[in-house]
Each structure stands twice: as C-alpha cells, then as structure tokens.
N, CA, C and O atoms as CSV, one atom per row, in Angstrom:
chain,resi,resn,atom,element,x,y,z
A,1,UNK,N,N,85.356,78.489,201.534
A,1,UNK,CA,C,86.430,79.461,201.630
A,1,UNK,C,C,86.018,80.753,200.899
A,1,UNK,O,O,85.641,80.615,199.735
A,2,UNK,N,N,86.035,81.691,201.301
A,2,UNK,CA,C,85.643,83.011,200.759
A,2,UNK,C,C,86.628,83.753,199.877
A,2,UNK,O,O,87.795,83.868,200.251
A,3,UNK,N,N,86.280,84.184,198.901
A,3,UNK,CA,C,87.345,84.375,197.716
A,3,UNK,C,C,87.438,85.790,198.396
A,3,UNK,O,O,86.680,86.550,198.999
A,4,UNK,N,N,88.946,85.754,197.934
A,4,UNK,CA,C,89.440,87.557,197.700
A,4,UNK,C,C,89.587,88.619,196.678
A,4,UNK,O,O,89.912,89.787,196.887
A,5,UNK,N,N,89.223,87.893,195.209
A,5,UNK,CA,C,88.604,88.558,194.096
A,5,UNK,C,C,87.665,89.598,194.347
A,5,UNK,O,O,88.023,90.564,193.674
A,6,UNK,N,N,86.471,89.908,195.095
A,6,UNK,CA,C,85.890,91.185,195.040
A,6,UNK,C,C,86.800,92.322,195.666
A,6,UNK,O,O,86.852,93.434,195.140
A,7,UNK,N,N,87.527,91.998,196.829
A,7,UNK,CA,C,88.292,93.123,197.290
A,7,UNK,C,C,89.737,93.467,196.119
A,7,UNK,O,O,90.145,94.620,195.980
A,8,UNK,N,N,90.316,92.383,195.429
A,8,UNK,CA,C,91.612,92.621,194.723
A,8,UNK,C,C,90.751,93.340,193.501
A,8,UNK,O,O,91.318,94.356,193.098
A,9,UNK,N,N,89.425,93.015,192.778
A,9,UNK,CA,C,88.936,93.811,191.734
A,9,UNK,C,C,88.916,95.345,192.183
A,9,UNK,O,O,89.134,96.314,191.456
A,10,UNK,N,N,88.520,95.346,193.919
A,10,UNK,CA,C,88.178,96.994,194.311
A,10,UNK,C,C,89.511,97.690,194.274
A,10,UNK,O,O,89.530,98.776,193.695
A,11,UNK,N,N,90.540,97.274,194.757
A,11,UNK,CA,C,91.827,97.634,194.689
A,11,UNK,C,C,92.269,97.824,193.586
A,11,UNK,O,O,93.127,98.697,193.455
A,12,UNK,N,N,91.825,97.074,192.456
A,12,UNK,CA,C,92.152,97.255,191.118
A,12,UNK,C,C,92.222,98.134,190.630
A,12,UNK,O,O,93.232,98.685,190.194
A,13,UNK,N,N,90.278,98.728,190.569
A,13,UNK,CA,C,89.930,100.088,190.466
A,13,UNK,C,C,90.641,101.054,190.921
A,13,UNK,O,O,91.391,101.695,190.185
A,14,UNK,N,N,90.524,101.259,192.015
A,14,UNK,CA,C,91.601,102.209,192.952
A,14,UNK,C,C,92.567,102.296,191.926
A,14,UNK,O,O,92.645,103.443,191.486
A,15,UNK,N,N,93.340,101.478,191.383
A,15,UNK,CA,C,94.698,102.122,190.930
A,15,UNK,C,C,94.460,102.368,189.633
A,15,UNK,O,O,95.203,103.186,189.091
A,16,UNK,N,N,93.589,101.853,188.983
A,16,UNK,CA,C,92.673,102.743,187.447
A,16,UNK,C,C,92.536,104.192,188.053
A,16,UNK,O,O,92.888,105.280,187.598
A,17,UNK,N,N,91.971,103.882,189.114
A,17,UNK,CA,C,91.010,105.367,189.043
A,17,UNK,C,C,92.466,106.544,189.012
A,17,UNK,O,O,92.791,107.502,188.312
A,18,UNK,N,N,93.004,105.870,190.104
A,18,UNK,CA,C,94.616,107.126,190.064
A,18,UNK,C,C,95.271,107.225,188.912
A,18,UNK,O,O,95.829,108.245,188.505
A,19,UNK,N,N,95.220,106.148,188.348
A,19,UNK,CA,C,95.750,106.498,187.267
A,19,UNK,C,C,95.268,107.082,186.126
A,19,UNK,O,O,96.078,107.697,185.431
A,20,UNK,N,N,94.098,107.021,185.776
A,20,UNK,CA,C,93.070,107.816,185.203
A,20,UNK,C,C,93.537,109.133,185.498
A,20,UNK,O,O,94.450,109.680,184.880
A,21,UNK,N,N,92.874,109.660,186.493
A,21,UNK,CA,C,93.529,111.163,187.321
A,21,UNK,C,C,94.486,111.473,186.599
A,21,UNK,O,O,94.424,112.514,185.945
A,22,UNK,N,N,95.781,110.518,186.531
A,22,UNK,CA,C,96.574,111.747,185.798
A,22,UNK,C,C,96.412,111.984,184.178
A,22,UNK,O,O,96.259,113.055,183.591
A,23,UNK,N,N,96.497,110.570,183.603
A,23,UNK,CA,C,95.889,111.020,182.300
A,23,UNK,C,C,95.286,112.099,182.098
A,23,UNK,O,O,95.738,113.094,181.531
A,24,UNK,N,N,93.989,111.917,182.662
A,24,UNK,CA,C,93.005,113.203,182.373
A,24,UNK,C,C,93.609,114.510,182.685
A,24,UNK,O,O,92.766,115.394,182.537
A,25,UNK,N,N,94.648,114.921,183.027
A,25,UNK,CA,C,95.096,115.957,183.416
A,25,UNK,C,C,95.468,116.811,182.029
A,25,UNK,O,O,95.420,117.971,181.620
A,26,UNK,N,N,95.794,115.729,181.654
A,26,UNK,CA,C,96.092,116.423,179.901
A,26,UNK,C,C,94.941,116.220,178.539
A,26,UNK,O,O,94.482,115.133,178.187
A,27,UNK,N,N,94.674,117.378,177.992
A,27,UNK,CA,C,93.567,117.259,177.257
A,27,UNK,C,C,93.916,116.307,175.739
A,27,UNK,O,O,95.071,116.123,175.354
A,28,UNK,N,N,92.715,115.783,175.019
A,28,UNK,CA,C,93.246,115.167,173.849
A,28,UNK,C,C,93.172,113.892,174.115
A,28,UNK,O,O,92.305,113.602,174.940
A,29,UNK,N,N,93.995,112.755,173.556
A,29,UNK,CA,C,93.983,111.977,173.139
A,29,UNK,C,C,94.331,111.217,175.100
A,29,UNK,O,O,93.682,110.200,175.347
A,30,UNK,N,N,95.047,111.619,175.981
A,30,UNK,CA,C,94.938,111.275,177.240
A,30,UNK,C,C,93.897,110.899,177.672
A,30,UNK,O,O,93.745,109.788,178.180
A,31,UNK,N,N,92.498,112.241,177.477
A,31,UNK,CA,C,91.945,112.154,178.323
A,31,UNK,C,C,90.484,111.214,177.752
A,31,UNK,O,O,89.526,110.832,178.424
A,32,UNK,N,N,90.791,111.013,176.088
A,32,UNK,CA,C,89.945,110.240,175.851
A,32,UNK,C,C,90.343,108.330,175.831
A,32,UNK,O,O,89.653,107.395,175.425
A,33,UNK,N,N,91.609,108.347,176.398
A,33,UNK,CA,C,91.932,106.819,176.785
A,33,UNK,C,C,91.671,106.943,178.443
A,33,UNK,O,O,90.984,106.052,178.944
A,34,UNK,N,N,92.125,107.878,179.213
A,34,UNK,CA,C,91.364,107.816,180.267
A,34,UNK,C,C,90.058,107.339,180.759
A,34,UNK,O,O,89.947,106.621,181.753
A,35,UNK,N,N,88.719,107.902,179.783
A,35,UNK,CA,C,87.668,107.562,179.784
A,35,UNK,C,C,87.359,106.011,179.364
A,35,UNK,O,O,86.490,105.349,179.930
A,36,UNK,N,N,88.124,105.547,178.372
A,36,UNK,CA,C,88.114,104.382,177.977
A,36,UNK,C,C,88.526,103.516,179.291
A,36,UNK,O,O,87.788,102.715,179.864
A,37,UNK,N,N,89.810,103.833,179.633
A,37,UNK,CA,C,89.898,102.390,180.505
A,37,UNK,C,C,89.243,102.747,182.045
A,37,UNK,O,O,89.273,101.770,182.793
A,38,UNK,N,N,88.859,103.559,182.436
A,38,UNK,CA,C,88.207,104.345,183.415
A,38,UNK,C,C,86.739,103.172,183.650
A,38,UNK,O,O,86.378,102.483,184.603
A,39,UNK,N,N,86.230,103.382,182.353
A,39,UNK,CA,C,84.903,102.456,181.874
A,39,UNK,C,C,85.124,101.134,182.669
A,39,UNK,O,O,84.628,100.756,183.730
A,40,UNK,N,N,86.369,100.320,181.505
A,40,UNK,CA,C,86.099,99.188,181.870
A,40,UNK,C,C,86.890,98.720,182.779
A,40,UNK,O,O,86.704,97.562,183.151
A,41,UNK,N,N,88.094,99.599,183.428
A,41,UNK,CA,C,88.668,99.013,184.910
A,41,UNK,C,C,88.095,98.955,185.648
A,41,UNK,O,O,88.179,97.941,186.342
A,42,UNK,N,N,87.100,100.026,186.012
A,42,UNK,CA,C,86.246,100.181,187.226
A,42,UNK,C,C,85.079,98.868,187.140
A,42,UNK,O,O,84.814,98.296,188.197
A,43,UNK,N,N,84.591,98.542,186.220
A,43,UNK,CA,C,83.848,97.297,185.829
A,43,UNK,C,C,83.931,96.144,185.675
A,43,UNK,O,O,83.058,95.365,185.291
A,44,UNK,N,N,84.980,95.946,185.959
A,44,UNK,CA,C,85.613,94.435,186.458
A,44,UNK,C,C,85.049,94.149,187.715
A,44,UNK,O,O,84.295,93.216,187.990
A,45,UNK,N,N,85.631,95.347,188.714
A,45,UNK,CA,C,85.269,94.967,190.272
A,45,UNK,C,C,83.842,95.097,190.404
A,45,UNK,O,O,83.355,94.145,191.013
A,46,UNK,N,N,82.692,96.308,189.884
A,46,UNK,CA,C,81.700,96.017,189.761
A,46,UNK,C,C,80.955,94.822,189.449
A,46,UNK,O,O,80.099,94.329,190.184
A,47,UNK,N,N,81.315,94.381,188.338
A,47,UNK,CA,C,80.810,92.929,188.189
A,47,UNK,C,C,80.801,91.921,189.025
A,47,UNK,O,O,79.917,91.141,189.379
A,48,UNK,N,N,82.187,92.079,189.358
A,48,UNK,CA,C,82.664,90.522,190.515
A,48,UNK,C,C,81.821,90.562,191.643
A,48,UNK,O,O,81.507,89.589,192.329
A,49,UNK,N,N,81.388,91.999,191.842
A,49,UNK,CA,C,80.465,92.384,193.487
A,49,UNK,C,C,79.404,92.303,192.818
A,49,UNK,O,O,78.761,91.581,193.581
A,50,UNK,N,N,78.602,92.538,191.798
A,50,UNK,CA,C,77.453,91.997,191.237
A,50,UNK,C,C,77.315,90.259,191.371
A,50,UNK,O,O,76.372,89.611,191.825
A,51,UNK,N,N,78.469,89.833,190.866
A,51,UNK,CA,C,78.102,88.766,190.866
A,51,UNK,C,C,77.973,87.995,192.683
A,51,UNK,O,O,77.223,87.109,193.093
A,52,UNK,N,N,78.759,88.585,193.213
A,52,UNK,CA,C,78.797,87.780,194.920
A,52,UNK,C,C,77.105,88.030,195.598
A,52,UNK,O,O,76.754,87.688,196.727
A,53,UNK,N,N,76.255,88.698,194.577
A,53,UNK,CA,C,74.614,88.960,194.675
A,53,UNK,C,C,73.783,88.468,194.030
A,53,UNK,O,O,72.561,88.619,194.026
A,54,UNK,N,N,74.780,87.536,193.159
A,54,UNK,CA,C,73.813,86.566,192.058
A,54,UNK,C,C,72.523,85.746,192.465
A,54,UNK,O,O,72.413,85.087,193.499
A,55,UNK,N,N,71.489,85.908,191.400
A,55,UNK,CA,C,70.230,84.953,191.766
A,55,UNK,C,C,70.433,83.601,191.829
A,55,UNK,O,O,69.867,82.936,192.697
A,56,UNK,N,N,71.269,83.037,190.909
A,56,UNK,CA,C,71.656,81.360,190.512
A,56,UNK,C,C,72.627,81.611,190.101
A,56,UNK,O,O,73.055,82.747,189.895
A,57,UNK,N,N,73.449,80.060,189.795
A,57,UNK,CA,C,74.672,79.820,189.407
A,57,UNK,C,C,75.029,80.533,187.931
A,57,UNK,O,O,76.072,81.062,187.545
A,58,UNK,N,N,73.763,80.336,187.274
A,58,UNK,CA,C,73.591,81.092,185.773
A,58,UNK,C,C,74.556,82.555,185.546
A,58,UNK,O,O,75.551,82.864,184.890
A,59,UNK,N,N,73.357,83.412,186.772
A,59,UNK,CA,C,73.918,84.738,186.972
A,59,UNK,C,C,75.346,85.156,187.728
A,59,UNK,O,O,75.780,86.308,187.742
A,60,UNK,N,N,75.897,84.190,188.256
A,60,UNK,CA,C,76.884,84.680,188.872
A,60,UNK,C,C,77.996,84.492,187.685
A,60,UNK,O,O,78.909,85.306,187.542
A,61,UNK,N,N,77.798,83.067,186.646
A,61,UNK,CA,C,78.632,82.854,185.864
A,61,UNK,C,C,78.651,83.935,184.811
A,61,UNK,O,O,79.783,84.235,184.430
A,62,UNK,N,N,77.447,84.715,184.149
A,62,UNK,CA,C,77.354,85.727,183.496
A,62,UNK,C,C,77.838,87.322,184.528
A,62,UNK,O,O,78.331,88.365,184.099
A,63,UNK,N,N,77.665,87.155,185.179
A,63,UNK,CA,C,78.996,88.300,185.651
A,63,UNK,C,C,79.844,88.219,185.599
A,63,UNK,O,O,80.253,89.016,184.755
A,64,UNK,N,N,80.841,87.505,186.145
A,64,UNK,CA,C,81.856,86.963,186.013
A,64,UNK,C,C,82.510,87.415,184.431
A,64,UNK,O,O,83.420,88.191,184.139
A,65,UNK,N,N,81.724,86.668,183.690
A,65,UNK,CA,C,81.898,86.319,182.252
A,65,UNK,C,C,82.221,88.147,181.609
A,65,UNK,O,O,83.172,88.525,180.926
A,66,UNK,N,N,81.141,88.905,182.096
A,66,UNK,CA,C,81.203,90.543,181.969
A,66,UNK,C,C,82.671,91.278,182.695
A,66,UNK,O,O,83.545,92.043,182.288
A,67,UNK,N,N,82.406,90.649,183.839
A,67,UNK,CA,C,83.846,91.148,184.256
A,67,UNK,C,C,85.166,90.840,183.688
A,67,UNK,O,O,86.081,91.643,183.510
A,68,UNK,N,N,85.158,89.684,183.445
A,68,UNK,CA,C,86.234,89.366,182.136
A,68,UNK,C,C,86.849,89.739,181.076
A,68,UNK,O,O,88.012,89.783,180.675
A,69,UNK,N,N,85.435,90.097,180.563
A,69,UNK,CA,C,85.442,91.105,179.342
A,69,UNK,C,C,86.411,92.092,179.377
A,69,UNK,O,O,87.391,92.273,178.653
A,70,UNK,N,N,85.860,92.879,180.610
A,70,UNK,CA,C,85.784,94.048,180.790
A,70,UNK,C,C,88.025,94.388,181.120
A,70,UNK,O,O,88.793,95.248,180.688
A,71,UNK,N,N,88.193,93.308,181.956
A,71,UNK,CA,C,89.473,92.754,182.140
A,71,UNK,C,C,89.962,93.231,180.923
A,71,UNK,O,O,90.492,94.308,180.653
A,72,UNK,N,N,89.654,92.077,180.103
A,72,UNK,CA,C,90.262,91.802,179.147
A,72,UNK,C,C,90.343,93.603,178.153
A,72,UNK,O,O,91.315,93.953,177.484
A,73,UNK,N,N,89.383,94.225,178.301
A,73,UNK,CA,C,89.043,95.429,178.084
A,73,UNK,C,C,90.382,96.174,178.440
A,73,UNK,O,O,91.346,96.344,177.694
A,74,UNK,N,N,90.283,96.436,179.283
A,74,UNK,CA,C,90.973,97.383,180.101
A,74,UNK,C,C,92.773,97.123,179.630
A,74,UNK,O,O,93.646,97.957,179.390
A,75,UNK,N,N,92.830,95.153,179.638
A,75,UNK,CA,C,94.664,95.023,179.591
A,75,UNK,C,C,95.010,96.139,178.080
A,75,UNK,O,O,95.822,97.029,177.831
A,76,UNK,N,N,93.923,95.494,177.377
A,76,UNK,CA,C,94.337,96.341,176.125
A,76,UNK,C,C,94.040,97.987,175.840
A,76,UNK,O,O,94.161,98.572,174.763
A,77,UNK,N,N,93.690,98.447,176.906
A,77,UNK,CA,C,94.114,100.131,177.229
A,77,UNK,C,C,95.087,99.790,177.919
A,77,UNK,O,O,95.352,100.973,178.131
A,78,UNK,N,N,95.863,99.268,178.464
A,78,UNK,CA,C,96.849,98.927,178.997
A,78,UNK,C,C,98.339,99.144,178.617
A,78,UNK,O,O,99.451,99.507,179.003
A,79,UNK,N,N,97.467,98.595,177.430
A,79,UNK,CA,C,98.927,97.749,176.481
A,79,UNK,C,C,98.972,99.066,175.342
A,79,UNK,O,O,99.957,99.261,174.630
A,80,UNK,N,N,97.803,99.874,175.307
A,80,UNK,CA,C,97.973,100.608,173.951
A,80,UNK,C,C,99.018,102.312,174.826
A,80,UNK,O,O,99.669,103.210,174.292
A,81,UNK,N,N,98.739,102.076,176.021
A,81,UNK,CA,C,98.969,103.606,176.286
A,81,UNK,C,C,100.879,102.968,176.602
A,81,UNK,O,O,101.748,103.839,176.594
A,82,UNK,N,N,101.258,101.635,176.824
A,82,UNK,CA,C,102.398,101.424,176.674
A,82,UNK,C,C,102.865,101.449,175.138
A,82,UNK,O,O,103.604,102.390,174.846
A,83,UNK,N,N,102.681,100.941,174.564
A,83,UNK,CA,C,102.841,100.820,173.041
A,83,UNK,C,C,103.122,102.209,172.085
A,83,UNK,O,O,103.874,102.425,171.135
A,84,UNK,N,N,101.993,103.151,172.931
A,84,UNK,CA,C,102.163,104.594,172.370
A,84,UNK,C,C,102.782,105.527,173.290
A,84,UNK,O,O,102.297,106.604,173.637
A,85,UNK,N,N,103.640,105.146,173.576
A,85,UNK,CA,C,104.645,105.796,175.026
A,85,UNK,C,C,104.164,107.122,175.749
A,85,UNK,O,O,104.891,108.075,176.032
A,86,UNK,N,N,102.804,107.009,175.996
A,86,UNK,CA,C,102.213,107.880,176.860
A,86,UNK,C,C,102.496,107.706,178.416
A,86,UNK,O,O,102.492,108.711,179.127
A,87,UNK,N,N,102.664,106.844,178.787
A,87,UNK,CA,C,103.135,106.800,179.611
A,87,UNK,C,C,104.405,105.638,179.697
A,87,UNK,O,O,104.435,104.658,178.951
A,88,UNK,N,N,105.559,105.959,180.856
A,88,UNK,CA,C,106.465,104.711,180.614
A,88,UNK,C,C,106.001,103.466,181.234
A,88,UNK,O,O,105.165,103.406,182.136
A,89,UNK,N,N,106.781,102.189,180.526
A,89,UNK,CA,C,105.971,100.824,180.331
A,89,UNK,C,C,106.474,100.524,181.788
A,89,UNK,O,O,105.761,99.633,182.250
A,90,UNK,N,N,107.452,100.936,182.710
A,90,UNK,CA,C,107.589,100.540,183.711
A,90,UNK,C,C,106.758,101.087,184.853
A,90,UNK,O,O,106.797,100.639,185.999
A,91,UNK,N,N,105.883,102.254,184.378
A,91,UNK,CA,C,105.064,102.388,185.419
A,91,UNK,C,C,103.630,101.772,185.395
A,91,UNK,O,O,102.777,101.645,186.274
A,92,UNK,N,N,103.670,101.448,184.133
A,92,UNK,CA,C,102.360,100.355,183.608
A,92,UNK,C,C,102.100,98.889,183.894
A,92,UNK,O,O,101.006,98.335,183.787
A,93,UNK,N,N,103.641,98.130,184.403
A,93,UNK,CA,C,103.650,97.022,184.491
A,93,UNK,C,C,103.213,95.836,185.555
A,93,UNK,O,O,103.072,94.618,185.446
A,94,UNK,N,N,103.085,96.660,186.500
A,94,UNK,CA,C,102.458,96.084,188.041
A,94,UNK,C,C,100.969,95.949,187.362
A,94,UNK,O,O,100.528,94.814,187.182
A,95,UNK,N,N,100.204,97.070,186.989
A,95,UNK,CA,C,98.498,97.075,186.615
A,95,UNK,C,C,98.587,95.904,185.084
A,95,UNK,O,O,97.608,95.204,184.824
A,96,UNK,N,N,99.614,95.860,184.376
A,96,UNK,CA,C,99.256,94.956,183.453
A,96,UNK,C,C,99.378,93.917,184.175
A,96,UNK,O,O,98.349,93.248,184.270
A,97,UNK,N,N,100.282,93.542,184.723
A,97,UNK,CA,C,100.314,92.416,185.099
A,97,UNK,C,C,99.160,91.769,186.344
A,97,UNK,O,O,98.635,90.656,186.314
A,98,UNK,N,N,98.985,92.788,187.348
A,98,UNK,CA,C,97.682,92.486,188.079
A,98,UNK,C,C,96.738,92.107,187.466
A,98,UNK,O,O,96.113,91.094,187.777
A,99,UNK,N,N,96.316,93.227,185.979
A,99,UNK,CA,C,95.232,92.628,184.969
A,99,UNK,C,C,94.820,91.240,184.796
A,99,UNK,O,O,93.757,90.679,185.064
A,100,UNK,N,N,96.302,90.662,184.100
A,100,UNK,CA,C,96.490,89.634,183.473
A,100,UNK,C,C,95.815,88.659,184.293
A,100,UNK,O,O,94.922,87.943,183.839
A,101,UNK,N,N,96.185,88.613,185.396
A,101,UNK,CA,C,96.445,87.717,187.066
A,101,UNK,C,C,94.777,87.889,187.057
A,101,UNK,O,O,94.277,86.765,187.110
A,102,UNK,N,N,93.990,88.703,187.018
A,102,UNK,CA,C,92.739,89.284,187.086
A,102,UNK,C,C,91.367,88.252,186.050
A,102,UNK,O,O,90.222,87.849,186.256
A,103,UNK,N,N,92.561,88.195,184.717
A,103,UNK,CA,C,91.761,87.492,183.732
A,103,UNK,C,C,91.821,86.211,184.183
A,103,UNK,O,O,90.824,85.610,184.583
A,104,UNK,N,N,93.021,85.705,184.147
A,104,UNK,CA,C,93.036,84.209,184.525
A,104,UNK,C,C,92.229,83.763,185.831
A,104,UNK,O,O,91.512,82.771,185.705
A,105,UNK,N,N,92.265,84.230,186.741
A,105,UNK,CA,C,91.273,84.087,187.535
A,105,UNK,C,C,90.149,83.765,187.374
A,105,UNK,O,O,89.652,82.699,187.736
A,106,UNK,N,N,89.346,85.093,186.531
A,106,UNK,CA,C,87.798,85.123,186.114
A,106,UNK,C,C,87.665,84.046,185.332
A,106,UNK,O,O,86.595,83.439,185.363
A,107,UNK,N,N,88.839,83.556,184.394
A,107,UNK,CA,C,88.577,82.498,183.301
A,107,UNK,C,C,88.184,81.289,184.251
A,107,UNK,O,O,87.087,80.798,184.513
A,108,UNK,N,N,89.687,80.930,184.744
A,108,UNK,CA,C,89.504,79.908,185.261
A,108,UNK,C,C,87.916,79.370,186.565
A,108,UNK,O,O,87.649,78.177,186.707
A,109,UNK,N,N,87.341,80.156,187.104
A,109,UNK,CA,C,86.464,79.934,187.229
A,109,UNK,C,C,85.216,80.005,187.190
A,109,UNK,O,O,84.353,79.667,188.000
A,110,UNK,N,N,85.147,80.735,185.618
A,110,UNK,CA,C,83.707,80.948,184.767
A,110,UNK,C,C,83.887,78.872,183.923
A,110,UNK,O,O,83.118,77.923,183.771
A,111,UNK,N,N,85.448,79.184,183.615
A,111,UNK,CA,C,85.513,77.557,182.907
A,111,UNK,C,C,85.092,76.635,184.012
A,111,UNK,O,O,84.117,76.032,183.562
A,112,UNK,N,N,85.316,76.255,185.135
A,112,UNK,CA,C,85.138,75.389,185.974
A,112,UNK,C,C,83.955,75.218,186.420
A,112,UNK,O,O,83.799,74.022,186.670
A,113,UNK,N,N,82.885,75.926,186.682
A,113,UNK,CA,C,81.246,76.350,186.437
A,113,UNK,C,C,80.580,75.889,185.373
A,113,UNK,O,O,79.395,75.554,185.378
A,114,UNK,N,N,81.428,75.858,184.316
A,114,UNK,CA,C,81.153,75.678,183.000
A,114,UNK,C,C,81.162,74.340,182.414
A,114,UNK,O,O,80.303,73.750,181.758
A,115,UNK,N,N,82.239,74.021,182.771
A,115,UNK,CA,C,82.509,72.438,183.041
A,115,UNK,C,C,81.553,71.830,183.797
A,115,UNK,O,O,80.982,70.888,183.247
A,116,UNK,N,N,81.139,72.178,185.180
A,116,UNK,CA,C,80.648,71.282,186.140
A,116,UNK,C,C,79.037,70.865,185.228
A,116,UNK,O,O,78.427,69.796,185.178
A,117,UNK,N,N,78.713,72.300,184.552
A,117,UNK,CA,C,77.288,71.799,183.702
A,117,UNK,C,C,77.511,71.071,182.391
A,117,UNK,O,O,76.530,70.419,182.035
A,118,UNK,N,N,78.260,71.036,181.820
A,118,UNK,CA,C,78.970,70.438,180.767
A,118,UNK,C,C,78.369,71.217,180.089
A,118,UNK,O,O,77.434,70.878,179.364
A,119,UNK,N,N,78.874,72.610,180.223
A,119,UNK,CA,C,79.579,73.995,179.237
A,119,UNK,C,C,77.602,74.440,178.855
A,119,UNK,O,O,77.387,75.234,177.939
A,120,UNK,N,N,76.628,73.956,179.490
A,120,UNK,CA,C,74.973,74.737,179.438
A,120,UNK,C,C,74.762,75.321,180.690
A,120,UNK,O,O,74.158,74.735,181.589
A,121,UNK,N,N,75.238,76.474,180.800
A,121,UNK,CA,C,74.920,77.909,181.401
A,121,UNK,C,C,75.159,78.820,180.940
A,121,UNK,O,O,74.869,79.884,181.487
C-alpha cells in the first residue's frame, strides 16, 4: 500500500511556506521566527521524499528519524508564535495540529522498523 505521508509532508510545507510569507512581511522578531520554522517545516517533507529514495532499511529509518525532528522542530515554532500572540492561536491550530498528526506518524513508524530489528538500526 503506498503511503500518503510524502504528499501530506508537501502540503505541509505549502502552508509553512504561506505562512512564513506573512510573517516575513514584518521586520524583527517575525521575520526571524519565520526563518526558523521556514527551516524546519519545509524539512519534514524533504526528508520523508529523501527517505522514499533510501539505500536500505537503515537509511530510510534515519530520514524519517530527521524528519521527525524537524516536526517536532517546527510544532514548537508553532507553539511559541501562539504563546507570544503574534499571531492568533486560532489561526495556528489546523498547522499545530496537522504537525502533531505529522509526528505521530513519523514516530510510529520509525518505532515499528525499530522494533522489527529489535531497536539495531
């Protein structure tokens, strides 16, 4: 069955990237959280499409594992530009929550890979 994780990571981006856009519109402290989650939203989906090019099971699990990160990266630009009411939390809450949906995913099947070797990859 062919996963839909590389296209929902590309879509992801997409709505980083717009949302980025406006941040950056304003100089200062915007446009340097812009750059921040800019980084690692867009690098989630990179990874996941890195990994659908993996050499071995090794490498696909270490993408994965990067993209995760990077997830995990990003919820918490997420959570800080809600927290510091730069923008309102209700227009933030679809992308946190996609995030979230994003991590558990990557977890759950970097763990299950992980498992199948008994946790040596």
């Amino acid at each position: 069955m062919k996963s839909d994780l590389p296209e929902r990571t590309f879509e992801f981006a997409k709505r980083v990237v717009l949302l980025c856009k406006v941040l950056d519109a304003s100089p200062g402290v915007n446009r340097t959280l812009a750059n921040q989650l800019l980084r690692s939203g867009t690098s989630v989906g990179a990874n996941v499409e890195e990994g659908q090019a993996s050499q071995s099971e090794a490498d696909f699990i270490s993408k994965y594992s990067i993209a995760c990160k990077e997830a995990r990266e990003t919820h918490y630009w997420i959570r800080l530009l809600i927290a510091t009411e730069i923008l309102p939390e209700n227009r933030l809450t679809d992308l946190a929550d996609e995030c979230s949906q994003v991590i558990a995913i990557l977890t759950s099947i970097i763990k299950k890979l992980k498992s199948k070797h008994g946790g040596k990859v």
